[in-house]
Structures are given as structure tokens and as C-alpha cells.
C-alpha positions as CSV (number, residue, x, y, z in Angstrom):
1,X,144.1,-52.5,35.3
2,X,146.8,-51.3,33.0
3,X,147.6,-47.9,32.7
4,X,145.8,-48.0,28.9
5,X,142.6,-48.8,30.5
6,X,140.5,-46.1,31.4
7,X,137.1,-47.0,33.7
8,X,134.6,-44.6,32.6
9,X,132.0,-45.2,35.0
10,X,130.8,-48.0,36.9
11,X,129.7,-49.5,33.5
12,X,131.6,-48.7,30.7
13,X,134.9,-49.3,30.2
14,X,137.7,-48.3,27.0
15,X,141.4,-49.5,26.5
16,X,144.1,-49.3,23.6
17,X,144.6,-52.9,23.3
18,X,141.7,-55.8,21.9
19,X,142.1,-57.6,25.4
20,X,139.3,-54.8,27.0
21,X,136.9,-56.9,25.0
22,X,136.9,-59.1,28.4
23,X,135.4,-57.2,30.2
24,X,132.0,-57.5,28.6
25,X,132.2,-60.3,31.3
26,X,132.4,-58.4,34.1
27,X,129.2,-57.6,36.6
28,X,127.5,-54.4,35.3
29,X,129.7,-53.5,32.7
30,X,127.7,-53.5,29.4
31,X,130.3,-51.7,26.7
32,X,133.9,-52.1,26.5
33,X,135.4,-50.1,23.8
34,X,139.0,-50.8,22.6
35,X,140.5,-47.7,21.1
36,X,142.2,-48.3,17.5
37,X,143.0,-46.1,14.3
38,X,142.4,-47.8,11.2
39,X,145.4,-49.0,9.1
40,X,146.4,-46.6,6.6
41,X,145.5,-49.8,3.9
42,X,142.1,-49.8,4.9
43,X,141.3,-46.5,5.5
44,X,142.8,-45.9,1.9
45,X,140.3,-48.7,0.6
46,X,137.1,-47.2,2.3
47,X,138.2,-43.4,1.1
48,X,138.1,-45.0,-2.7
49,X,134.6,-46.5,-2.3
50,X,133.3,-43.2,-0.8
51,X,134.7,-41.9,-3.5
52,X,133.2,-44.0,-5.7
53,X,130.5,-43.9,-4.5
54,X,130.1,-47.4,-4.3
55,X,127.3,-49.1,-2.1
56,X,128.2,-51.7,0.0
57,X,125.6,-54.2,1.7
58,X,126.9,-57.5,2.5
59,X,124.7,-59.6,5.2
60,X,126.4,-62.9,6.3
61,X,126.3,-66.1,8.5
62,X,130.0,-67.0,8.5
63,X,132.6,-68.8,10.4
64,X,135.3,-66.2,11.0
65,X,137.7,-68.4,9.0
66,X,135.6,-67.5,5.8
67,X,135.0,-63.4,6.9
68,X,137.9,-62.3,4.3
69,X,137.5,-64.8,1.9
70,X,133.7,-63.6,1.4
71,X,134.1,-60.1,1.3
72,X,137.0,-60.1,-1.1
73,X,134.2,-61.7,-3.3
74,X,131.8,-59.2,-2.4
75,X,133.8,-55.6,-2.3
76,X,134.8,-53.4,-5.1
77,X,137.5,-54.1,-6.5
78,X,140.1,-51.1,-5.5
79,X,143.6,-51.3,-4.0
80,X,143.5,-52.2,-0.3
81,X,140.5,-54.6,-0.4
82,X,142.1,-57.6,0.8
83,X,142.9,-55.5,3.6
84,X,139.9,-54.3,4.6
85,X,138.7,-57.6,4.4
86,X,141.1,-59.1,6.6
87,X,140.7,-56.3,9.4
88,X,137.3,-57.7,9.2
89,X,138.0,-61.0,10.1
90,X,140.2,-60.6,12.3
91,X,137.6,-58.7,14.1
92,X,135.5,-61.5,13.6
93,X,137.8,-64.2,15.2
94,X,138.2,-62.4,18.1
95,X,134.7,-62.0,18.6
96,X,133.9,-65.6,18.2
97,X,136.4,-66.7,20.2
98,X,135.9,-64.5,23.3
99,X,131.8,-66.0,23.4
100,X,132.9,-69.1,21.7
101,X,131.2,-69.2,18.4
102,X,131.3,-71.4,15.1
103,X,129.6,-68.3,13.4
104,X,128.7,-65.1,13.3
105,X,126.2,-62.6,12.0
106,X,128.0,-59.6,9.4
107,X,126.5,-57.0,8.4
108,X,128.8,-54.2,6.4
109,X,126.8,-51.7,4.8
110,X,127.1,-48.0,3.4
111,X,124.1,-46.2,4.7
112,X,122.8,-43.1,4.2
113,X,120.6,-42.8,6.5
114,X,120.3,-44.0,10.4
115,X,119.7,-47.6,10.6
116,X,118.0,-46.7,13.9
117,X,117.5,-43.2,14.5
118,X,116.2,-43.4,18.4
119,X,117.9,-44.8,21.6
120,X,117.3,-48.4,22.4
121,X,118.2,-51.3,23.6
122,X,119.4,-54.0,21.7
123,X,117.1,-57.1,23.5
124,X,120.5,-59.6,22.3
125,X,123.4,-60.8,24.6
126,X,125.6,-58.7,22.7
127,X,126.1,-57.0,19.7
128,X,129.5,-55.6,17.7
129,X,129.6,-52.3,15.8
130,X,132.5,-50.9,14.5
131,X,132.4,-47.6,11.9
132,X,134.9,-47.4,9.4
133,X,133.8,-44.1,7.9
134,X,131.7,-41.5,8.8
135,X,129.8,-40.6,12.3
136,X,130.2,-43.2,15.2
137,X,127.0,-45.0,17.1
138,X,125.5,-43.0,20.0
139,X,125.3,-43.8,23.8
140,X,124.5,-43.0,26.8
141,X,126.6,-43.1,30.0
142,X,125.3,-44.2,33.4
143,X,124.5,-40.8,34.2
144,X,122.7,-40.0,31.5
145,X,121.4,-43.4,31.5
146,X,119.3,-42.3,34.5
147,X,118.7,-38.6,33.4
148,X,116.8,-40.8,30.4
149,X,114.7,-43.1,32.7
150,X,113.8,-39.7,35.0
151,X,112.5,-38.2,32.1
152,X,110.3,-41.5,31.0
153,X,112.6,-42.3,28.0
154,X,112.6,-38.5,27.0
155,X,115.4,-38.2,23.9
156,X,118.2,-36.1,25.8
157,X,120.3,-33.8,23.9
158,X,124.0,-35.0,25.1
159,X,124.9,-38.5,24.3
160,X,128.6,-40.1,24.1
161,X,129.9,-40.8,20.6
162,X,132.5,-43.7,19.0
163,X,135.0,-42.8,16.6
164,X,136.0,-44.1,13.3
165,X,137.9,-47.6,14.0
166,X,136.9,-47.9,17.4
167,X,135.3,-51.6,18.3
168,X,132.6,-51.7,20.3
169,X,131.0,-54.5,22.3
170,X,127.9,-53.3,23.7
171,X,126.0,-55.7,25.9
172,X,122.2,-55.9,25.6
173,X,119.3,-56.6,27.7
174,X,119.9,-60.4,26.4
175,X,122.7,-61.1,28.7
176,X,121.4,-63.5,30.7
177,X,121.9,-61.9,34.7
178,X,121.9,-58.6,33.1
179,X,118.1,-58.0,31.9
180,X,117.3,-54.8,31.8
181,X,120.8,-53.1,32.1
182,X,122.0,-53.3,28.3
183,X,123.2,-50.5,26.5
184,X,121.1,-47.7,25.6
185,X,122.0,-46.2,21.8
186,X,121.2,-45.1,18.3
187,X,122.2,-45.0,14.8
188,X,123.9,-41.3,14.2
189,X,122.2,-39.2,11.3
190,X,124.3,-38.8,8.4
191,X,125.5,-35.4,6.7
192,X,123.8,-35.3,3.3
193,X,125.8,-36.3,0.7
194,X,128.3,-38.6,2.9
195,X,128.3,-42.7,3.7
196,X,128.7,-44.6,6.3
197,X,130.8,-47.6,6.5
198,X,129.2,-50.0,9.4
199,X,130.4,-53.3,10.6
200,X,128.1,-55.2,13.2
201,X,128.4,-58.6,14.1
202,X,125.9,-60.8,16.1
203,X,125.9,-64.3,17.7
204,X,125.5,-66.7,15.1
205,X,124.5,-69.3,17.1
């Protein structure tokens, strides 16, 4: 393990470089986080549609290859687009290529609202979120994890939170060994008056 890797529990796992994604793969280990900031180019970009207030909603079956391509056609048109766009896909590329797929499932959207308010489990192999403005996706570590299943599924007051840029693979109860041990988390409420800018990505195939 390198000294930017950090085990946070027996399960979940966080480093400053992409190659953390990897350990998705390991036994038991059902998010790997790697830590970024965004590029000042993109975070300029996504400031400008806040601003804008622009709404954003773009739902997608793409090869990686045609992520940026796409969204250029699809975004507002503001300085820093094509960046933002090819942050995306580069995303995307290394998402397909660590589980091997022609294509993959985008979703960015500006929400308002929670997408999904209550702690679950996502019943995929795996799923990628990524927020590029506003509140971060909630989750539970292991020991919370099993201060949730003591109280029957009880909502819990402390949870874990991602931060804007951070990439997140979180491993659901679709991975096939691994039923039953994905990743419990929820959609953060947001502020009234604010957007957030959400990336997810899905298998494709």
C-alpha cells in the first residue's frame, strides 16, 4: 500500500491517485474513493451554470470515446465546457476499462432535490458517483453499517460524506460473491436555493 492510501476500515478504502479504483476488486471491500480537487477549468464552468442557473439533465448509453463529444453538444455553452466534458470522459474511460466495457450508463444532472433521500443499497455490481457541485453522497462505514442492521434499518444520525470532485466506486449487492455486502447510502438534501451537479455512471452492458 502506498503511503497515499489510507484503509479506512476493513471495507472501504480512499487514495490520491485513480489507481485506488482497483480495489473495488478486492474481498470485502465495497467503496474505493480516490481523492481529487477539480481543475480550476471545470470548476469555473460548473460555478457559471449555477450561476446561471442553468439545468442540466443529460442521460446516456455511450462508449467512453463519445462521453465529451456528447456533452459538448448537450451543455451550455460557457467558457470551460470542453473541459468539463473531457473530465467526464476521462472518468468514463477509466471506468470502462477497469470492468471492461464498450459502454456505459451517464447520468449528469442538476438536482434540487435528493434523487434518493434514504439509505440503500444499490442491487447493481457497481455504481460511479462523482459530485461536482454542492453536498456529496452519504454512507455508512462498517461500523455504522452494523449499528444500522442492530437497529432493523433504523436511519442513524452520523453517516460519512464525499466531497466535491471525489470519485467514488461503490460496490452493490450485485457483485456477484458479494450479495448482500454493497454499500449502504443516500442522496444528500439540498440547501434551498442551491444545485447539484451529479455524475453517475453504470454498466452499460
Amino acid at each position: 500500500m502506498s503511503t497515499t492510501e489510507q484503509l479506512l476500515s476493513p471495507t472501504y478504502m480512499q487514495g490520491s491517485e485513480p489507481a485506488i479504483f482497483t480495489r473495488i476488486y478486492q474481498p470485502g471491500c465495497n467503496l474505493a474513493v480516490w481523492q481529487r480537487s477539480l481543475p480550476a477549468e471545470v470548476e469555473g464552468y460548473v460555478q457559471q451554470l449555477l450561476q446561471a442557473g442553468s439545468r442540466v439533465s443529460v442521460r446516456e448509453l455511450l462508449s467512453p470515446e463519445a462521453v465529451a463529444e456528447t456533452l459538448i453538444k448537450q451543455l451550455p455553452d460557457f467558457p470551460g465546457r470542453a473541459a468539463l466534458a473531457g473530465d467526464v470522459q476521462q472518468v468514463a474511460e477509466m471506468f470502462a476499462c477497469l470492468f471492461e466495457l464498450k459502454r456505459v450508463g451517464l447520468r449528469l444532472a442538476s438536482l434540487q432535490t435528493a434523487m434518493c433521500p434514504r439509505f440503500h443499497v444499490d442491487k447493481l455490481p457497481c455504481r460511479l458517483v462523482s459530485t461536482y457541485s454542492g453536498p456529496g453522497t452519504h454512507w455508512f462505514n462498517a461500523r455504522q453499517r452494523e449499528q444500522l442492521l442492530e437497529h432493523g434499518g433504523e436511519e442513524l444520525a452520523q453517516w460519512q460524506q464525499l466531497t466535491v470532485g471525489e470519485v467514488a466506486l461503490m460496490k452493490g449487492d450485485g457483485w456477484e460473491g458479494e450479495e448482500g455486502r454493497g454499500l449502504w447510502h443516500r442522496s444528500p438534501p439540498v440547501p434551498t436555493g442551491y444545485r447539484r451537479l451529479f455524475l453517475s455512471m453504470d454498466f452499460g452492458e
